[in-house]
C-alpha positions as CSV (number, residue, x, y, z in Angstrom):
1,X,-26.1,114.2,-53.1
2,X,-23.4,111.8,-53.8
3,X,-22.3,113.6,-56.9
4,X,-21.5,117.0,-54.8
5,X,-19.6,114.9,-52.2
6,X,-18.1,113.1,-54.9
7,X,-16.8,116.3,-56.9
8,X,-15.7,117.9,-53.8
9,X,-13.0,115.0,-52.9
10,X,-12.1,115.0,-56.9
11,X,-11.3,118.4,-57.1
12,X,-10.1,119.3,-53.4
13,X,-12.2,122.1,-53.0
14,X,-10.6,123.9,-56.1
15,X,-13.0,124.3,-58.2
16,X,-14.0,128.2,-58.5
17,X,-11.5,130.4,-59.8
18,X,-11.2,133.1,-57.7
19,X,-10.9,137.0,-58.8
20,X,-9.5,139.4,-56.4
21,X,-6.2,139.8,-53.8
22,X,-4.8,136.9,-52.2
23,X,-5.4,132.8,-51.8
24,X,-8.3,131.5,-50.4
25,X,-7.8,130.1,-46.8
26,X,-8.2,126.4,-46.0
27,X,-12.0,125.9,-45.0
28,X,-13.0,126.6,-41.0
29,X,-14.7,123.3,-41.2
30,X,-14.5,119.8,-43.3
31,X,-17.0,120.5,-46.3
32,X,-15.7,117.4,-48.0
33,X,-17.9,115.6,-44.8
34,X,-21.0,114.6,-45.1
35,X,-22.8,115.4,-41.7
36,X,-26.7,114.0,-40.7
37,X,-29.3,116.7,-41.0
38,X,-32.8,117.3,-39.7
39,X,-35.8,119.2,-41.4
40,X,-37.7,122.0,-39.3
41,X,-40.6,124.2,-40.6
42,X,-41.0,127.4,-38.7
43,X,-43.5,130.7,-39.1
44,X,-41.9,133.9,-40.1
45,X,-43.8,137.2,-39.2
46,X,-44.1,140.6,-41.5
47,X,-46.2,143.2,-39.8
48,X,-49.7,141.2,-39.2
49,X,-48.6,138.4,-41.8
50,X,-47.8,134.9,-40.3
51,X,-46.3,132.3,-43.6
52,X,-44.2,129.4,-43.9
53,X,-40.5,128.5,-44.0
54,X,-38.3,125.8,-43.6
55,X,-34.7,125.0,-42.6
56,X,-32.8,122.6,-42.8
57,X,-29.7,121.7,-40.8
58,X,-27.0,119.8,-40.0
59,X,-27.7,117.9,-36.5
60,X,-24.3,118.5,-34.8
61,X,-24.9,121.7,-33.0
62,X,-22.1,123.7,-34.6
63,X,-22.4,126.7,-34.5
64,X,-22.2,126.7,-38.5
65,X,-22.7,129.3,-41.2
66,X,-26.1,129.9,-42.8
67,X,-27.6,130.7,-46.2
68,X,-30.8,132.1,-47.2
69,X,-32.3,131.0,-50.3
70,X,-34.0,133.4,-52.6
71,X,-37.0,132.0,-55.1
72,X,-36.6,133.1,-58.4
73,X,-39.0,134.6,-60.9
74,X,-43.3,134.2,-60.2
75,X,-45.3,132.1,-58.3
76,X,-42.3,129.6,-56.8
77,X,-42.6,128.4,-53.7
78,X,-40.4,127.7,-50.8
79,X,-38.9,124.1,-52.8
80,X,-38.6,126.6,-56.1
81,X,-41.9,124.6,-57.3
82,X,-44.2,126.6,-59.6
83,X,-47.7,126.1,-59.9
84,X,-47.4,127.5,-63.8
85,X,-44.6,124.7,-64.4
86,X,-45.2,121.3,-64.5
87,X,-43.6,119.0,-62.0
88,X,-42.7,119.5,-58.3
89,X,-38.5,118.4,-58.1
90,X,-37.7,121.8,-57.2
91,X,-34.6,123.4,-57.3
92,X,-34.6,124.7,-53.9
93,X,-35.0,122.3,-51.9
94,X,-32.4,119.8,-53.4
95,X,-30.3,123.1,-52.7
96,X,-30.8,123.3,-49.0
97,X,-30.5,119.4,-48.7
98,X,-27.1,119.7,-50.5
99,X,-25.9,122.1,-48.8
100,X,-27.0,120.7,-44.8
101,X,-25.5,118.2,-45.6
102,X,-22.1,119.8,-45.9
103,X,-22.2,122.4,-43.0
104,X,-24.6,124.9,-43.8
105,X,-27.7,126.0,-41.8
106,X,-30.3,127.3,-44.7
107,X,-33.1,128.3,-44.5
108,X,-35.6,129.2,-47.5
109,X,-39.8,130.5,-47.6
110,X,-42.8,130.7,-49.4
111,X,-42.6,134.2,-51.1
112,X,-45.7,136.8,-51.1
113,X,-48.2,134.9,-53.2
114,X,-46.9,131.1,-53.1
115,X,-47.8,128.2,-51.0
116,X,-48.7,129.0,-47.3
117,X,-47.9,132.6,-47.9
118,X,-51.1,134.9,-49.3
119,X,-48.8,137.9,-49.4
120,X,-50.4,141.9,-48.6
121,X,-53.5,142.7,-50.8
122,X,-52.5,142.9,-54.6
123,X,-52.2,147.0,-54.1
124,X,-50.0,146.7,-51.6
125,X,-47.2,144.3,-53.3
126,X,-43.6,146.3,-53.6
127,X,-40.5,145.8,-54.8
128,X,-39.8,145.9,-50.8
129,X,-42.4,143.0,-50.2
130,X,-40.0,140.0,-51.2
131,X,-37.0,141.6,-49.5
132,X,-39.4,142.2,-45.9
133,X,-39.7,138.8,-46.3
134,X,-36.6,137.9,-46.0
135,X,-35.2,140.1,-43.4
136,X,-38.0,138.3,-40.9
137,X,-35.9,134.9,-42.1
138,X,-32.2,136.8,-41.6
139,X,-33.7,137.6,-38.1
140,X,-34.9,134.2,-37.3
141,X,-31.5,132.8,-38.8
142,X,-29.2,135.1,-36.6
143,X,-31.2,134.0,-33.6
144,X,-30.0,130.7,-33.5
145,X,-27.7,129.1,-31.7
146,X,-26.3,126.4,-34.4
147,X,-25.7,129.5,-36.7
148,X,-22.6,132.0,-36.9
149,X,-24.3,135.4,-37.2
150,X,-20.8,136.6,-38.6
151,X,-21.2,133.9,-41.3
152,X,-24.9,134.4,-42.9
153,X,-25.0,134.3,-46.5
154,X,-27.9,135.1,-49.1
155,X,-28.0,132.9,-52.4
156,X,-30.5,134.7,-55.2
157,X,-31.8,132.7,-57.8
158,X,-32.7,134.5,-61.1
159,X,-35.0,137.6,-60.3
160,X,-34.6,136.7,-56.3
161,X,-31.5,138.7,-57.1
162,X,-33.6,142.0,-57.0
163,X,-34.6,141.2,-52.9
164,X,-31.5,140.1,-52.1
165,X,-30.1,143.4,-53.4
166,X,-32.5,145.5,-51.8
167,X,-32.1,142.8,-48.5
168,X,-28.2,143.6,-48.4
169,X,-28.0,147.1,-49.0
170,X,-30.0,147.7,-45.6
171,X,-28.7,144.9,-43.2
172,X,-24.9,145.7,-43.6
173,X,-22.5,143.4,-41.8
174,X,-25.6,141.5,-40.9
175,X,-24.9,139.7,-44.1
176,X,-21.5,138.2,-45.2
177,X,-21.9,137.9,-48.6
178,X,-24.4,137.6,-51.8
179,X,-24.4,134.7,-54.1
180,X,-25.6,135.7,-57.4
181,X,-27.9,132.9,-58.9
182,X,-28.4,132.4,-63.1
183,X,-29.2,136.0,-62.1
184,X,-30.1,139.4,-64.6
185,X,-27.1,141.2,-64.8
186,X,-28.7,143.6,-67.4
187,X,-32.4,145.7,-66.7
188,X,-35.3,144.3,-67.4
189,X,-35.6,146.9,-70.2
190,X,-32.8,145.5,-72.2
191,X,-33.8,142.1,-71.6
192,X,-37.2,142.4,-73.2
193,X,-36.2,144.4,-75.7
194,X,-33.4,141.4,-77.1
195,X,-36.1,139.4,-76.7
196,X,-38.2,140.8,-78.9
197,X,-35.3,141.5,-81.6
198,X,-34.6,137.8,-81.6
199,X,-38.4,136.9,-82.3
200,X,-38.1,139.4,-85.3
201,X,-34.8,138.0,-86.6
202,X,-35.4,134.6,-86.0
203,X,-38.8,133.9,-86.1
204,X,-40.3,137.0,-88.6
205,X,-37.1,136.9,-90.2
206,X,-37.0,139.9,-90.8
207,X,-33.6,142.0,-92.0
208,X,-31.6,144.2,-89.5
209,X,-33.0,147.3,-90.4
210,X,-36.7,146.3,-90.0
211,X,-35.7,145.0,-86.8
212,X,-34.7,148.1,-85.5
213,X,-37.5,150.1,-86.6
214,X,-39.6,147.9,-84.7
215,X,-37.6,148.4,-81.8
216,X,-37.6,152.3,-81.4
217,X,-41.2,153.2,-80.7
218,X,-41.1,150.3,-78.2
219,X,-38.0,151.8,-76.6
220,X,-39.5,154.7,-76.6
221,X,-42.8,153.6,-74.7
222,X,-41.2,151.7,-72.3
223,X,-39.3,154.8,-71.2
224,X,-42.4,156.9,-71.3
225,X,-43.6,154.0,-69.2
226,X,-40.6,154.3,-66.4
227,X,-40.8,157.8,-66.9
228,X,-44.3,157.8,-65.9
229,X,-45.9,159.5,-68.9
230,X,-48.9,157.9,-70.8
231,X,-48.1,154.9,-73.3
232,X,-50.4,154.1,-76.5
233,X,-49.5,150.5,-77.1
234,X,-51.2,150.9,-80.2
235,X,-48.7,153.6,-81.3
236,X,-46.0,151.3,-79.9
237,X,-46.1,148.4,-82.6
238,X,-48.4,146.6,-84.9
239,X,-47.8,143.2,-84.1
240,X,-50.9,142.4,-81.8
241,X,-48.7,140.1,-79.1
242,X,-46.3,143.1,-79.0
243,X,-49.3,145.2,-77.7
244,X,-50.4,142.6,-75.4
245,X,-47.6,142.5,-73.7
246,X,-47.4,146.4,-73.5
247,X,-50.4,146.8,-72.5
248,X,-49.9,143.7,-69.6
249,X,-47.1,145.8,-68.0
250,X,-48.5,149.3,-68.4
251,X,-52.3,148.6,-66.5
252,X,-52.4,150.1,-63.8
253,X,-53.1,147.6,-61.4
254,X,-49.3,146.7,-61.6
255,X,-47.7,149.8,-63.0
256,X,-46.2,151.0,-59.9
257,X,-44.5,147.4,-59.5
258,X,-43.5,147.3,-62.9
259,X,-42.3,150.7,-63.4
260,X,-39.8,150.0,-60.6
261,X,-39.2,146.4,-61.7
262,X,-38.1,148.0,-65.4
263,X,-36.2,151.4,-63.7
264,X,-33.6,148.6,-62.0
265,X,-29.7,148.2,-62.7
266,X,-29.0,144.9,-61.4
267,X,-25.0,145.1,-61.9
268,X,-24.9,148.5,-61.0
269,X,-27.4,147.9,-57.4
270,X,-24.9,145.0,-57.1
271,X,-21.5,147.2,-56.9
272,X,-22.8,149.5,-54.6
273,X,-23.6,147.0,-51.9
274,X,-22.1,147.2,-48.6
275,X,-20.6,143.8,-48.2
276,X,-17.0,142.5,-49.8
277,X,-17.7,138.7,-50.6
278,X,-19.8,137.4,-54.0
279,X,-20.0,135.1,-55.8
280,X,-21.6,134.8,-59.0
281,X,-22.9,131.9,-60.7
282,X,-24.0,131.5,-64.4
283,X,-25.0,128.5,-66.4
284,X,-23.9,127.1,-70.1
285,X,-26.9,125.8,-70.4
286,X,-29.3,129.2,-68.9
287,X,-31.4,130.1,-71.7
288,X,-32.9,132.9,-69.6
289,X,-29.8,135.1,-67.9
290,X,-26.4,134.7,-70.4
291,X,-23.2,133.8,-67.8
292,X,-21.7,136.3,-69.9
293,X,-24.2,138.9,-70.7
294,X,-25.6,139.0,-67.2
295,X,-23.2,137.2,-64.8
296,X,-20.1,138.3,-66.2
297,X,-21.6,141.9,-65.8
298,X,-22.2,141.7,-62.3
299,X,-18.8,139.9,-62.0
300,X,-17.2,143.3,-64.0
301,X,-19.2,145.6,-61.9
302,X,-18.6,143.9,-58.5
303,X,-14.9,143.9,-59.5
304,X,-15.3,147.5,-60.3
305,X,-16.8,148.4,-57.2
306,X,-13.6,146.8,-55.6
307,X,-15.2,143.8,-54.2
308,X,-14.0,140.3,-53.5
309,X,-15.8,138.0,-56.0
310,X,-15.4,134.6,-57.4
311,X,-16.7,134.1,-60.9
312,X,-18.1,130.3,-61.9
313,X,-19.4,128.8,-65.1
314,X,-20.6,125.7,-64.7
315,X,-21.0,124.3,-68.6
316,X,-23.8,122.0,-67.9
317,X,-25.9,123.8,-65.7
318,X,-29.6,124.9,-66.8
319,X,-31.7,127.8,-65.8
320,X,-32.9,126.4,-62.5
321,X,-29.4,125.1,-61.4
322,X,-29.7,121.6,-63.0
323,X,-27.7,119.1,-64.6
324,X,-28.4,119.3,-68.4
325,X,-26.8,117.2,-70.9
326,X,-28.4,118.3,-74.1
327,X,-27.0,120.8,-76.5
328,X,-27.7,124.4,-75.6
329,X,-29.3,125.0,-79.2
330,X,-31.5,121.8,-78.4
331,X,-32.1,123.7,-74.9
332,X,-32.9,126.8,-76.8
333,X,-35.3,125.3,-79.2
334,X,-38.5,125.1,-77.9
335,X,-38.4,127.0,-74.7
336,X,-41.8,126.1,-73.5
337,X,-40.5,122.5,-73.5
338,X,-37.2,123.3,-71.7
339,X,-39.0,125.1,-68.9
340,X,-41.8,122.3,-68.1
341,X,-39.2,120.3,-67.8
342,X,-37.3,122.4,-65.3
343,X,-38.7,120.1,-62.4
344,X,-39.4,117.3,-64.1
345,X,-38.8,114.3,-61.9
346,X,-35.7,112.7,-61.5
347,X,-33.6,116.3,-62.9
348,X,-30.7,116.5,-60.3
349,X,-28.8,119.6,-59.3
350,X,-25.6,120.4,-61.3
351,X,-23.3,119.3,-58.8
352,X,-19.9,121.9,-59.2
353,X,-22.6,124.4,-58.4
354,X,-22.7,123.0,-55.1
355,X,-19.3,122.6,-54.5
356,X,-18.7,126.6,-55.7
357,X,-21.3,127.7,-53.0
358,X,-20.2,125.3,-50.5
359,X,-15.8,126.8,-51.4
360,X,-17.5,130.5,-51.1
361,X,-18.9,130.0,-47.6
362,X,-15.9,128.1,-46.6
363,X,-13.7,130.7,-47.6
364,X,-15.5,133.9,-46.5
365,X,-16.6,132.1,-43.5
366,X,-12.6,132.6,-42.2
367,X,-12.7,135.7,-39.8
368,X,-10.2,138.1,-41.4
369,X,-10.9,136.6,-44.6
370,X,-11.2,140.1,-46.4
């Protein structure tokens, strides 16, 4: 990671600007050093469940502070690799290598359903399944003796935001801070439904008024969904991919999951978390999560909630935390081709993203930092 080391000497660890009382302290260690890491794969244990993590640390003994990595949305793995995507570069694992490398213990796992993890029987899978996970990697972490168990971090990528939520709110001062990822800031609901309204507008083109006529019944059935009353898709819309996807969400199989999935208030969950540091990271170049829609609404609600949090917009920074040079509207364009080539070989991290993480844990690392 060159580029991170690079970026960090250029801008003397000022890159974030920080919102809330008083000046960031100097760092407790030298971040602009790069230090010698070593790899380590390790079994983590929920209830009768045995799966796979790894972590990866710096080889001076430390102790140093440590960061969890949350997988984002589906089937991704342990590197952020996804068996639905093409490619196997992932995200998360150029992560934890970055940030090893600077003075950061991390460690990161296959999530229910991915890699060496089978998960619980379909049934059984909760919005408490990811974050059960993770606590079993938070207790490994706090363990150690390279680690500062006053200094453990969690860093959420996209929908990993939801577990590291529900992960937070239980542990306490077991956790330092939260690192908000490309992350929703706004429910599920609202996201599908702009969806939807920009297919209409863009691709039916069809005039404002239409638009919203479609809309209100399927408003209306996804609250009778979260609500828990019956849902005719049929009733719903006329468009036959509209009902697909209602009826996808509403079976039963995963009802329960998605009900709860759709009931959530990311911001809001956010602000009422028990820890003081954040930071929150959004990309000019997400197609998926706005940095102003969603990030800059957990920024307002964290700031709200009278929290400490550092708000940072990286301008070329994709979906998946990657460098991305093209135009956002070329980004935008044909989706399906932006997301195959989120691992796409040779796709390197964005590196200011880097350096913000590495300036947060620096910063909040400080005892009497708050």
């Amino acid at each position: 990671m060159r580029n991170v080391t690079a970026v960090l000497a250029v801008l003397g660890m000022a890159a974030c600007a920080t919102e809330g009382p008083g000046v960031a302290p100097a760092a407790p260690w030298d971040v602009m050093k790069s230090w010698q890491t070593a790899a380590e794969d390790v079994q983590l244990t929920v209830g009768k469940r045995t799966f796979g993590a790894s972590i990866m640390a710096p080889t001076d003994p430390g102790p140093w502070p440590a960061v969890l990595l949350f997988a984002g949305s589906g089937a991704s793995d342990r590197d952020w690799n996804n068996k639905l995507m093409r490619g196997d570069n992932g995200s998360g694992k150029l992560l934890a290598d970055a940030l090893a490398s600077h003075g950061v213990v991390v460690i990161r796992w296959d999530k229910a359903g991915t890699g060496w993890n089978h998960g619980p029987p379909p049934a059984e899978f909760s919005l408490d399944t990811d974050a059960e996970e993770a606590k079993a990697a938070l207790d490994l972490v706090r363990a150690r003796p390279d680690v500062r168990p006053d200094a453990i971090f969690l860093a959420a990528h996209s929908e990993g935001s939801i577990a590291a939520t529900r992960l937070a709110a239980k542990v306490g001062d077991q956790v330092r801070g939260v690192m908000f990822l490309s992350s929703p800031g706004r429910s599920m609901k609202t996201l599908y439904l702009e969806q939807l309204a920009i297919q209409f507008r863009d691709e039916a083109h069809l005039p404002p008024d239409q638009v919203d006529a479609q809309l209100k019944p399927i408003a209306q059935a996804i609250d009778d969904f979260i609500a828990g009353k019956p849902v005719d898709v049929a009733r719903a819309s006329r468009i036959p991919t509209v009902r697909k996807l209602l009826a996808a969400l509403t079976r039963p199989e995963t009802a329960t999951m998605g009900r709860a999935m759709f009931a959530l208030e990311p911001a809001k969950d956010a602000a009422a978390l028990p820890q003081h540091e954040f930071l929150v990271v959004g990309g000019g170049k997400d197609v998926q999560f706005d940095p102003v829609a969603d990030a800059g609404a957990i920024r307002d609600a964290l700031a709200r909630g009278g929290k400490h949090v550092t708000y940072f917009v990286a301008p070329d920074m994709d979906h998946v935390l990657k460098h991305e040079a093209r135009p956002k509207a070329e980004v935008a364009k044909d989706l399906q081709v932006t997301q195959d080539n989120y691992n796409a070989d040779g796709r390197t991290l964005e590196p200011s993203v880097v350096v913000a993480m590495l300036q947060f844990v620096a910063a909040a690392s400080i005892p009497g930092a708050d």
